[in-house]
C-alpha positions in Angstrom: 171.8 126.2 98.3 168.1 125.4 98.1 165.5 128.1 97.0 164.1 129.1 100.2 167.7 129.4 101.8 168.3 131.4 99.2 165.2 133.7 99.1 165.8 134.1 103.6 169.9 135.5 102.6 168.3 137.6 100.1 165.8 139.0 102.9 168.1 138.9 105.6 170.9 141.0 103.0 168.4 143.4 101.5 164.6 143.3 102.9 165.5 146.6 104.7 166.9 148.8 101.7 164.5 147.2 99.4 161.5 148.1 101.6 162.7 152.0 101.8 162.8 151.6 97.9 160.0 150.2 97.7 158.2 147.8 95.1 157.8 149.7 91.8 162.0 150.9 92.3 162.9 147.6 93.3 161.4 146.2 89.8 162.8 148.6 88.0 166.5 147.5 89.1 165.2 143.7 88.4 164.7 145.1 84.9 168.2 146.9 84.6 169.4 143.6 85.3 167.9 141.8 82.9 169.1 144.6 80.5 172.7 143.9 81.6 171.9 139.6 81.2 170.8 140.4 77.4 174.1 142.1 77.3 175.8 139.6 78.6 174.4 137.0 76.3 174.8 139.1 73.3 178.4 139.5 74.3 178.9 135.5 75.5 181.4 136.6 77.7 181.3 133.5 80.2 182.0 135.9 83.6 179.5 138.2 82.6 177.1 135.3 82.1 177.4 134.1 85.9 177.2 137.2 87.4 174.5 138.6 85.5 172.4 135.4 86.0 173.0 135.6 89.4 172.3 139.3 89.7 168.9 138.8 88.1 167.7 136.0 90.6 169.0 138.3 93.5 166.9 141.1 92.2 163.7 138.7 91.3 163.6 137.5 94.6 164.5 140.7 96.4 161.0 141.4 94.7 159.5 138.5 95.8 160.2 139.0 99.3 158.4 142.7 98.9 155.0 140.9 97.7 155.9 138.2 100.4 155.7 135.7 97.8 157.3 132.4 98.9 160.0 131.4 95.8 159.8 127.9 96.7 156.0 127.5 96.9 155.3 129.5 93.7 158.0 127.1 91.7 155.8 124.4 92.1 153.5 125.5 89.3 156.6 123.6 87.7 156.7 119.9 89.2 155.0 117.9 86.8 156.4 119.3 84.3 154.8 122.4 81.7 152.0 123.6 83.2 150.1 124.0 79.7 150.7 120.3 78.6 151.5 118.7 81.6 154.9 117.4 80.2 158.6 116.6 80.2 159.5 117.8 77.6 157.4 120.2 77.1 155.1 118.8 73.7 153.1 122.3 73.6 153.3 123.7 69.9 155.2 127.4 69.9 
């Protein structure tokens, strides 16, 4: 599926209930999400894993649809490569 046939489902699944939750809820669920990821990692229970990950990018860009923020657009910060450096791999120093 590519990203902005992704982010549309997303809207067209849960615009409405997100929009009566509003923005500051809606992140907060994003976050409980990424709570049950770190779980999921700490666990390494493969099924978990999956669902998690995809739970997380379901709530990120249930977000994104609230600040109208185009998914596909704002990932091209990444095309070249790092934005910092500019490269592939990344040659920044941590």
């Amino acid at each position: 599926m590519e990203i902005k046939e992704f982010q549309n489902k997303i809207r067209k699944t849960y615009y409405d209930k997100d929009a009566r939750r509003g923005k500051a809820e809606t992140f907060r669920w994003l976050i409980e999400e990424i709570g049950e990821l770190a779980r999921a990692i700490r666990n390494m229970n493969t099924e978990e894993l999956n669902e998690e990950f995809s739970d997380v990018c379901a709530w990120l860009f249930s977000l994104a649809n609230l600040y109208e923020i185009d998914m596909e657009s704002a990932m091209t910060k990444y095309d070249k490569g790092c934005p910092k450096c500019g490269k592939s791999p990344c040659q920044c120093k941590e």
